[in-house]
C-alpha positions in Angstrom: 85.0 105.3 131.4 84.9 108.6 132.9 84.3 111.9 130.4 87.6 113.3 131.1 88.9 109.8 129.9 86.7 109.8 126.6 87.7 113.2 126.0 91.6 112.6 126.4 90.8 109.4 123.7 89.2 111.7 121.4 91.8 114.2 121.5 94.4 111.9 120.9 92.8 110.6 118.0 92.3 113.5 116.0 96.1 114.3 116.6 97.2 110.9 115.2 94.6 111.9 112.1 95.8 115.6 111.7 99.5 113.8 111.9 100.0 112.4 108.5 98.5 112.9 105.1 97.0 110.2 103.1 98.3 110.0 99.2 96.9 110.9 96.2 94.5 108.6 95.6 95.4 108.1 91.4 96.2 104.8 89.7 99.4 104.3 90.8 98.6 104.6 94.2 95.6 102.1 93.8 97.9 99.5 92.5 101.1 100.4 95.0 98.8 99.3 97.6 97.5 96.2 95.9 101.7 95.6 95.4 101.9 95.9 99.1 99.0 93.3 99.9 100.5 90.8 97.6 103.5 91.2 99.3 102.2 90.8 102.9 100.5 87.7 101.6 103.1 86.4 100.2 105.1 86.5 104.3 107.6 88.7 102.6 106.6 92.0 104.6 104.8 92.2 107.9 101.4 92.5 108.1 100.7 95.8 109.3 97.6 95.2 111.4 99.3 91.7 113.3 102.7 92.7 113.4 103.4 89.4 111.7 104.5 87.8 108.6 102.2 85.1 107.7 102.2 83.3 104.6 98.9 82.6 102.2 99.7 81.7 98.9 96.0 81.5 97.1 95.3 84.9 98.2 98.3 86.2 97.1 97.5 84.7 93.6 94.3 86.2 93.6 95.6 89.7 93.9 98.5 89.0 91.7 95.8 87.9 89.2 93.4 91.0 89.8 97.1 93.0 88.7 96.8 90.8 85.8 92.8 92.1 85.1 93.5 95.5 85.7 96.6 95.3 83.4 94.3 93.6 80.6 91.1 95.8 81.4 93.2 99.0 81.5 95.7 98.0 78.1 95.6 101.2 76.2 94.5 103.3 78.6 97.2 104.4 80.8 100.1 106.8 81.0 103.5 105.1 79.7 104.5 105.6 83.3 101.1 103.7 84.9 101.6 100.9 82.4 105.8 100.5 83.5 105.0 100.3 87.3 101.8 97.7 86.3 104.0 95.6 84.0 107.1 96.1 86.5 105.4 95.0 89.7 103.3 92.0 88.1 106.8 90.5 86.5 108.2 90.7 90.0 105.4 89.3 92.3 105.1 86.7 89.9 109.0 85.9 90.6 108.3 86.0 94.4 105.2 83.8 93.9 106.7 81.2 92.1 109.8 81.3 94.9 107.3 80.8 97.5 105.8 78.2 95.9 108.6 76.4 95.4 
């Protein structure tokens, strides 16, 4: 690849970087984005990286149960609004789990 062709790589890189910020990384963010895997693994959403929905069940258990952990691990020491979105997501992907399994 030619320099003039790495450089015009780089620079279009660094734009798509400097193009969009990246969230607040707090709690509710952290478990948004476990939400969002569930729900990718679960077919329900395309998978951002494929393109495709694609279904797997036991891994969407597994992060529905790590939810669960963090719900546990975590009792007592959240903000009322942290502990509605926890309780609020787990009650839902565990009514999309169970319709997928069906």
């Amino acid at each position: 690849m030619s320099d003039d062709r790495k450089e015009e790589k780089k620079s279009q890189s660094e734009s798509q970087t400097k193009s969009y910020t990246l969230p607040k990384i707090d709690f509710s963010t952290f478990i948004l984005s476990l939400n969002s895997s569930a729900l990718v693994q679960l077919g329900l959403i395309e998978d951002p990286a494929s393109g495709q929905k694609t279904k797997n069940l036991p891994l969407a258990k597994q992060t529905i149960d790590l939810l669960a952990m963090l719900e546990d691990k975590t009792r007592g020491n959240l903000t009322r609004d942290e502990d509605n979105i926890l309780k609020n997501l787990l009650y839902e992907l565990r009514m999309l789990y169970v319709k997928e399994k069906a």
